[in-house]
C-alpha positions in Angstrom: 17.0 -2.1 -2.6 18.7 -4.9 -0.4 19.6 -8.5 -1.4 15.7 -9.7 0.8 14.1 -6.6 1.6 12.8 -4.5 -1.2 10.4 -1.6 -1.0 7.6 -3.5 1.0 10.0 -5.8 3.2 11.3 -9.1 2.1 8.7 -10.7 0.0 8.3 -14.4 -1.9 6.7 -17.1 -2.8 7.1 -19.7 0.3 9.3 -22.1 0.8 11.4 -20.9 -2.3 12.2 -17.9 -2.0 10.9 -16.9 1.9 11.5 -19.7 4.0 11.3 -20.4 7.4 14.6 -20.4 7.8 15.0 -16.6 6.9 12.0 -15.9 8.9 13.9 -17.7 12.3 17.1 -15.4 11.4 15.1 -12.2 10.8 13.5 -13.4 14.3 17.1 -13.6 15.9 18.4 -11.0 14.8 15.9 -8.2 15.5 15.5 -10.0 19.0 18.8 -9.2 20.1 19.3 -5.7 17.8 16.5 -4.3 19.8 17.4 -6.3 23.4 20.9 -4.8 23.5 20.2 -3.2 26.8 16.5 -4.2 27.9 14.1 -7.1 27.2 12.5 -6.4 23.4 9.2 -6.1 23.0 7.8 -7.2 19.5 4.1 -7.5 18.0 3.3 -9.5 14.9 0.1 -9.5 12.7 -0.1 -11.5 10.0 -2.8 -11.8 7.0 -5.0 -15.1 5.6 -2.4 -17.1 3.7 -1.4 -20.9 4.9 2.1 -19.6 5.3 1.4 -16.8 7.7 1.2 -19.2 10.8 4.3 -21.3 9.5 6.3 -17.8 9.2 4.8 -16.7 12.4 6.1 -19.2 14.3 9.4 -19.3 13.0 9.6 -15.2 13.9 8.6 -15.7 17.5 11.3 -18.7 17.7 13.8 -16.6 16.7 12.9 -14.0 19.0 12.1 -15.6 22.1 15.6 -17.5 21.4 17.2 -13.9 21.3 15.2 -13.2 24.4 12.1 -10.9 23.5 9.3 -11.0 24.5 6.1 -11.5 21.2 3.0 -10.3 21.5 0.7 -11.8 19.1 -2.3 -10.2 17.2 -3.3 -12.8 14.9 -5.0 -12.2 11.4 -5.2 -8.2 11.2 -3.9 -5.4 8.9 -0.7 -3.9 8.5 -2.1 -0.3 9.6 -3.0 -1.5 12.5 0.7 -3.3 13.3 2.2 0.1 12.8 -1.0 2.0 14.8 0.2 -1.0 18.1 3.7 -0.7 17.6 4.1 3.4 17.6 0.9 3.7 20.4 1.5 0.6 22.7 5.4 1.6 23.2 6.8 -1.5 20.9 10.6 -1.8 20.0 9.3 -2.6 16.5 6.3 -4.7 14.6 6.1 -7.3 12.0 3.8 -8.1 9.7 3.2 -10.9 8.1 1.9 -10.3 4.4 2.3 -10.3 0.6 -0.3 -7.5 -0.2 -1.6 -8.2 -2.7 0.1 -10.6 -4.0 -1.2 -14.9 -5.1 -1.7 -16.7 -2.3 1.3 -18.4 -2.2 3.4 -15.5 -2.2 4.1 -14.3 1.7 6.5 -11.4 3.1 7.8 -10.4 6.2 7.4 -6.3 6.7 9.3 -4.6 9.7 8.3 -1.8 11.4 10.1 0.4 13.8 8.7 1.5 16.6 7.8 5.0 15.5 5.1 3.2 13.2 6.9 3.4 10.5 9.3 1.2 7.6 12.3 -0.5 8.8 15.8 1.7 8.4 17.5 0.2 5.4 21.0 0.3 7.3 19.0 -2.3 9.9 17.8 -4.2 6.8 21.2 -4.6 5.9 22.4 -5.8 9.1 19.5 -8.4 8.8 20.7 -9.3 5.1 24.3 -9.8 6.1 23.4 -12.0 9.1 20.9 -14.3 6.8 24.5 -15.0 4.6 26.1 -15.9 7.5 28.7 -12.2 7.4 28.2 -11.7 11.0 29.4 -13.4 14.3 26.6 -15.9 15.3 24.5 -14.3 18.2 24.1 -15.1 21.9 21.4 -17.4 22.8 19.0 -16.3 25.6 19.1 -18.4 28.5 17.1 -19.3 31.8 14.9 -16.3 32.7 16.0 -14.6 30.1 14.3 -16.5 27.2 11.5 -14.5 25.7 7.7 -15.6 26.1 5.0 -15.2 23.6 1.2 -13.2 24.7 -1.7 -13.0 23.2 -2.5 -9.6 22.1 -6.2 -9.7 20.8 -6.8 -6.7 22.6 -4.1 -4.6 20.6 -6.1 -5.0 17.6 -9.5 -4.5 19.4 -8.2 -1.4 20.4 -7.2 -0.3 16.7 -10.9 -0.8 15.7 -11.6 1.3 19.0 -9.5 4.1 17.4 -11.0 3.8 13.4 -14.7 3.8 15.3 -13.7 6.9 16.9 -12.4 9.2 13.7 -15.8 9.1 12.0 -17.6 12.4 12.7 -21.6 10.6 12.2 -23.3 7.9 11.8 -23.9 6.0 8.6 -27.2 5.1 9.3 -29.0 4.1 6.5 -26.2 4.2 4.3 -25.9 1.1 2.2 -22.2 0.4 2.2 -20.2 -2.3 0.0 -17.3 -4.2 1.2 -15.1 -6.4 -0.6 -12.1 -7.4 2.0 -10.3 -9.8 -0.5 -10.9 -12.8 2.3 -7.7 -11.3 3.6 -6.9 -9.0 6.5 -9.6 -7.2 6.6 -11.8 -9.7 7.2 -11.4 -9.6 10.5 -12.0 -6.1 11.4 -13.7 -3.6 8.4 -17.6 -5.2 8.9 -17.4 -4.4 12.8 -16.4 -1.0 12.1 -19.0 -0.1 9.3 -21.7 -1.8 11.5 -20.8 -0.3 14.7 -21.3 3.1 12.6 -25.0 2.1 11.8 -24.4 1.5 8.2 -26.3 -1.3 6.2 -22.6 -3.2 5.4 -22.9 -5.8 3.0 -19.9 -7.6 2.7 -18.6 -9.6 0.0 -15.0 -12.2 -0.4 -14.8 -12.0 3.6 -14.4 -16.0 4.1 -10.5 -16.5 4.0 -9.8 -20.0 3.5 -5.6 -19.4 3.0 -6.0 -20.0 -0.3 -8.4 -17.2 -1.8 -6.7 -14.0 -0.5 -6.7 -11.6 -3.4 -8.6 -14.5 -5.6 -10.6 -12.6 -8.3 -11.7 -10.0 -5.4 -10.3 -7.0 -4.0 -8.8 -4.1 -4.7 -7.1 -5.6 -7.9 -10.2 -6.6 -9.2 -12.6 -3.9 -8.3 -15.0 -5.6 -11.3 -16.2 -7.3 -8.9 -17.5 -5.0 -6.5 -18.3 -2.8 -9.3 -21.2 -5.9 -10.0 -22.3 -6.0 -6.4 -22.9 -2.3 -6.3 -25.0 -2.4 -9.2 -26.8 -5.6 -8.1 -27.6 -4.4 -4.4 -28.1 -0.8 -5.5 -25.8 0.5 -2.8 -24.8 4.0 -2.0 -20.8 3.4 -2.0 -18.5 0.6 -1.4 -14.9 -0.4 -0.7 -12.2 -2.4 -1.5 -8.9 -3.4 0.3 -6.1 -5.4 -0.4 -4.7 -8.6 1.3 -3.7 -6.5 3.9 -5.9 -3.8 4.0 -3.2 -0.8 3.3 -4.9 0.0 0.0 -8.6 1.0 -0.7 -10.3 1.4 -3.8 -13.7 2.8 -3.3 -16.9 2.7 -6.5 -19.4 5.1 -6.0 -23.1 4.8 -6.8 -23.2 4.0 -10.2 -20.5 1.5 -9.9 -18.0 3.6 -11.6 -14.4 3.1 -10.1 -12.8 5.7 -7.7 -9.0 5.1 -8.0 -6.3 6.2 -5.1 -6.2 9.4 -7.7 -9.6 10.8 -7.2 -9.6 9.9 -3.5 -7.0 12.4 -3.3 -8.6 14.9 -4.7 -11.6 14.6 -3.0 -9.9 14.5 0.0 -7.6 17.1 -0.3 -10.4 19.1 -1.7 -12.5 19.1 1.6 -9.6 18.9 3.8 -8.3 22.6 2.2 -12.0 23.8 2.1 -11.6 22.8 6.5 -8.3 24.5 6.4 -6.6 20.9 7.4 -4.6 20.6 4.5 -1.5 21.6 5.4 0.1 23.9 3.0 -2.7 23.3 0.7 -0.6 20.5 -1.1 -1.2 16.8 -1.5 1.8 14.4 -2.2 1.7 12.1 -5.6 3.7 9.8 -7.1 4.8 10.3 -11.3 2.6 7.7 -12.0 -0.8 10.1 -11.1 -3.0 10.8 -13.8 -2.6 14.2 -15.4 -6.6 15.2 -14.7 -6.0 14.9 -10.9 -3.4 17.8 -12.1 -5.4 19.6 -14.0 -8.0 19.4 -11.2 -6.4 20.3 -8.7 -4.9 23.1 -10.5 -8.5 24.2 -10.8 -9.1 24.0 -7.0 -6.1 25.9 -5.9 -4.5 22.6 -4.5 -0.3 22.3 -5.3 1.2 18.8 -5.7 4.6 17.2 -4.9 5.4 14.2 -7.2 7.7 11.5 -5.8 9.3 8.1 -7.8 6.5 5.1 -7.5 6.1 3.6 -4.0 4.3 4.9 -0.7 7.6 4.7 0.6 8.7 7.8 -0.8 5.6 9.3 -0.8 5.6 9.4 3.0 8.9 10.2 3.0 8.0 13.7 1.4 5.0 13.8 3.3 7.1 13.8 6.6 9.8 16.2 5.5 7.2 18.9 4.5 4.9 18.4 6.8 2.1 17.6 5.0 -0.9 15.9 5.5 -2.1 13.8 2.6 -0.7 11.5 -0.2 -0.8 8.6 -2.1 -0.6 6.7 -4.6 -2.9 5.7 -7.7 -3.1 2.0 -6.5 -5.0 3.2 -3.0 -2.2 3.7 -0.8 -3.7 6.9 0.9 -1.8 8.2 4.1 -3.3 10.6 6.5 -0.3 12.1 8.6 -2.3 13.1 11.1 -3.9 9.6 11.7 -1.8 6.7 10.5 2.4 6.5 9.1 1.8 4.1 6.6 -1.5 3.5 3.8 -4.6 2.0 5.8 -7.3 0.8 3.3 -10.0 0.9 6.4 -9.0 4.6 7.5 -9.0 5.9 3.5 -13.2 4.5 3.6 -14.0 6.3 7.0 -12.5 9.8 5.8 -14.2 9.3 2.2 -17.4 8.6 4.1 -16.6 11.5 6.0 -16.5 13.7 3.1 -19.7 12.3 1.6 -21.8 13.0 4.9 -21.0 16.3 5.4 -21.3 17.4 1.9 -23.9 15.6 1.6 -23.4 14.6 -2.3 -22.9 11.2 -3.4 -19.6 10.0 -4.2 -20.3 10.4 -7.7 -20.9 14.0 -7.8 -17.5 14.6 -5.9 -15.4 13.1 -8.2 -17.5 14.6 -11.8 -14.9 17.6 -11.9 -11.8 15.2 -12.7 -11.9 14.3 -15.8 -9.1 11.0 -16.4 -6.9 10.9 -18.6 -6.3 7.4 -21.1 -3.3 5.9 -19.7 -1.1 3.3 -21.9 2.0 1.7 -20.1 3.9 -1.0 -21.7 7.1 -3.0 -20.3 9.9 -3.4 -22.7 12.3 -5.9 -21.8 15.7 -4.6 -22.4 19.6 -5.7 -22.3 20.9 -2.5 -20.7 18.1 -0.4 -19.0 20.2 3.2 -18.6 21.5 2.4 -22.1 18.1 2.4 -23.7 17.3 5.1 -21.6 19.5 7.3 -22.6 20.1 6.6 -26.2 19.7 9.3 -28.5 17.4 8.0 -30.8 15.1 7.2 -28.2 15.5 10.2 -26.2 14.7 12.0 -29.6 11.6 9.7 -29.7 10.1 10.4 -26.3 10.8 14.2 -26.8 8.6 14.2 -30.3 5.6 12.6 -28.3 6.4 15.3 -25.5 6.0 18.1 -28.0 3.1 16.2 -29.8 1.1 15.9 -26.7 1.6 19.3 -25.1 -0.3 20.2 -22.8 -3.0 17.7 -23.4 -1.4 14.5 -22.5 2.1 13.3 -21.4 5.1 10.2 -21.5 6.7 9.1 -18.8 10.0 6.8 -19.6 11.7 5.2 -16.3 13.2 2.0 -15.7 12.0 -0.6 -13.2 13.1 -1.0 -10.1 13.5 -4.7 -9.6 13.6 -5.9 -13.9 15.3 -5.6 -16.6 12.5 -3.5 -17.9 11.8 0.3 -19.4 8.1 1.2 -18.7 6.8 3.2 -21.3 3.8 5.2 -20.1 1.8 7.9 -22.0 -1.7 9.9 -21.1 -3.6 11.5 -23.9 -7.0 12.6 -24.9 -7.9 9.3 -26.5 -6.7 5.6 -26.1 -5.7 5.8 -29.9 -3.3 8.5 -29.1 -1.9 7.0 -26.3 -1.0 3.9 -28.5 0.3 5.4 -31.3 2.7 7.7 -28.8 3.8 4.6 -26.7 4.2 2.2 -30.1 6.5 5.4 -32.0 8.9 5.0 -28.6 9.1 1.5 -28.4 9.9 0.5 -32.4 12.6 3.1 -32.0 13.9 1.1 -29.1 14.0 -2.0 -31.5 15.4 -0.2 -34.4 18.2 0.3 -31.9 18.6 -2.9 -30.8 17.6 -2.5 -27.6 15.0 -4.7 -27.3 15.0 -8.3 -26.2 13.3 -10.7 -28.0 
C-alpha cells in the first residue's frame, strides 16, 4: 500500500483528499512514462459521479501536456476499460471511479496495457512525483502535444464482445436489473435486451448524485423487493462500476459472489473448463462454499481479502475462476479484472443449459452464520499476537471444530483487528466473537 494508491488505485472523497491537482500530475506523469520513445496512447472511462468529468479533464490535461494522445469513452465500466486497453493495443487505461463508494467519493484506477492493475513500482514513481521527489517533466510542444478522440466505439465494441459470450437467447426470461444509476447504466439493458430477455431495469437514471444511493449491489434489499413484486425469473446487481454482481434468484433469496462460485465452478468442471478443477477464494469465503465444494470434487486456493490477490493466484496457477464474496468474479479466460455484466451472462448461461432455476443450483450450499466485528486497537500486531488473545481465539477454534470457524487479521488501511467467526447458529457466532474481543480488553488492548 502506497502513500495514494491503495488496493483499487488512488481513491477519496473530492476535492479533499483527490483533487484535481493529483489527477493533472497522475496525467503528466503517466503521459511521458509511457511516451518515452513513441506517442502514448491512453483511454479513460469514467462512472456517474459530478467529479468524474472534473477528474477527467484534469487527466487528459496532464497527458496531452506530456504529449499523448486520450481517447475518450465516457460513462462505462471498469471491465470494459481493461477489455479496450489490453484488445485495442493501449499503453494503459484509466478509470475513473469509487466503486462503490458515496457519491462524493471518486478514484483514479490505472491499468496497464495488458488489461490488468497498475505495477506498484509505477505507482510509486507516480507518488513520488505528486510530492514533488522527482525532476519536473518536459512539456510537449508544437506537434508534439497530445489530442483528445472520442472513443464511443471502444465501448460499443465491448457490449459487441459480452453479446457474443452468451450461448442462447433469453427469450422469455424475465430478468431484473439494478445498475446502481452508475456505470452500468449505460451498457447492461442493451445487452440483456439484445439477448431477447424481458429486462426490467431498476436505479438506471444517474443524476451524479445517486450512484450507489440505497441500490445496488450493497443494498441487494432492494432488488430483492422488485423480484418479488414483478415475479421475475432472476435478477442482477452491479456496483458503481459494474465490477461486482450480486445476482437473487426467483424467490428473491440473495446469491452472494460465494455461491456464484460454486455454481460456476460446478458446471464449468462438469464441461471440463475448469482448469485444474480449483476455484480461487479469498479467507473471507463462507465455510459452506467449502464444505460444498468439498462435496462436488472442486479444490480451493484461499488468498488475503482483495480481487487483487485473488487474480494474482489465478494467473500464477493458471486457473480459471475466482472471486471474492462481495461479487468480484473473474473469468480468466474472458476478462483480467471482476466484470459485474460478464459474472450475469455466464450465470445465465448456467441456468439455460441446466435448465433449473437459480434457486435450485445454489439449494446444496448450505451458509454458514457469519459475525465480524472491528476492534479498534493501539497496536494491531501487538493484540494480535498476545498470548491471552491468541489463547482466546484458539479455545473458539477447538470449540467450533469442524462446524464453524474464527478468522483474526488486522486491517489493511486501520488501526483495526477484525474479528470474524462462522458457526451453526448466529448465537454461537456471538458468543465466540464476544469471548475474543473482552479478552482483548482485559488486556488493554482496546481503545475506547
Amino acid at each position: 500500500m502506497g502513500k495514494y494508491f491503495g488496493t483499487d488505485g488512488f481513491r477519496g472523497e473530492a476535492n479533499k483528499v483527490l483533487t484535481v491537482e493529483h489527477a493533472f500530475k497522475v496525467g503528466r506523469f503517466l503521459g511521458w512514462y509511457y511516451g518515452k520513445d513513441h506517442k502514448a496512447k491512453v483511454v479513460i472511462g469514467k462512472d456517474t459521479r459530478r467529479s468524474s468529468y472534473m477528474f477527467e479533464y484534469a487527466l487528459v490535461a496532464g497527458l496531452t501536456a506530456s504529449g499523448a494522445d486520450v481517447y475518450l469513452l465516457h460513462v462505462t465500466t471498469t471491465p470494459s476499460v481493461s477489455y479496450v486497453a489490453r484488445t485495442e493495443d493501449f499503453d494503459c487505461g484509466i478509470m475513473i471511479s469509487a466503486s462503490h463508494n458515496p457519491f462524493y467519493d471518486n478514484g483514479i484506477k490505472v491499468i496497464n496495457g495488458m488489461g490488468h492493475k497498475l505495477e506498484a513500482e509505477v505507482e510509486a514513481q507516480i507518488e513520488a512525483y505528486i510530492d514533488g521527489e522527482l525532476e519536473e517533466l518536459p512539456l510537449a510542444e508544437k506537434e508534439k502535444i497530445g489530442r483528445t478522440v472520442d472513443h464511443a466505439a471502444g465501448r460499443n465494441r465491448y457490449i459487441g464482445h459480452l453479446i457474443s459470450l452468451a450461448t442462447r437467447s433469453f427469450k422469455d426470461k424475465r430478468v431484473g436489473l439494478d445498475c446502481s444509476n452508475g456505470s452500468a447504466s449505460a451498457i447492461a439493458k442493451s445487452v440483456y435486451d439484445a439477448l431477447g430477455a424481458k429486462t426490467y431495469v431498476i436505479n438506471n437514471e444517474p443524476d451524479g448524485t445517486n450512484i450507489n444511493t440505497n441500490c445496488g449491489s450493497t443494498h441487494i434489499e432492494v432488488l430483492q423487493q422488485f423480484v418479488k413484486e414483478k415475479k421475475l425469473d432472476i435478477a442482477f446487481a452491479y456496483d458503481g462500476d459494474a465490477d461486482r454482481c450480486i445476482a437473487v434468484d426467483e424467490n428473491g433469496n440473495v446469491v452472494d459472489g460465494d455461491l456464484i462460485l460454486y455454481v460456476c465452478g460446478k458446471y464449468l468442471k462438469e464441461q471440463g473448463r475448469l482448469n485444474g478443477d480449483t476455484i480461487v477464494t479469498t479467507i473471507m469465503s463462507n465455510l459452506g462454499l467449502y464444505k460444498a465444494c468439498d462435496k462436488a470434487g472442486i479444490r480451493y486456493e484461499k488468498t488475503a481479502v482483495g480481487d487483487k490477490y485473488v487474480y494474482e493466484n489465478m494467473l500464477q496457477n493458471n486457473y480459471s475462476l475466482g472471486g471474492e464474496q462481495s461479487g468480484h468474479i473473474i473469468f480468466s479466460k474472458y476478462a483480467t479484472t471482476g466484470d459485474g455484466i460478464l459474472t450475469s451472462l455466464l450465470l445465465m448461461e448456467v441456468v439455460m443449459e441446466k435448465k433449473q432455476s437459480l434457486g435450485k443450483l445454489v439449494e446444496e450450499v448450505k451458509i454458514y452464520p457469519q459475525l465480524l466485528k472491528n476492534v479498534r486497537v493501539a497496536d494491531k500486531k501487538e493484540a494480535r499476537e498476545n498470548p491471552a488473545v491468541v489463547k482466546a481465539v484458539e479455545e473458539v477454534a477447538e470449540t467450533l471444530g469442524d462446524d464453524g470457524r474464527i478468522l483474526v487479521r488486522e486491517s489493511g488501511t486501520e488501526p483495526v483487528i477484525r474479528v470474524m467467526v462462522e458457526a451453526a447458529t448466529d448465537e454461537l457466532c456471538k458468543e465466540c466473537v464476544d469471548k475474543v474481543i473482552d479478552v482483548m480488553a482485559e488486556e488493554g488492548l482496546v481503545l475506547s
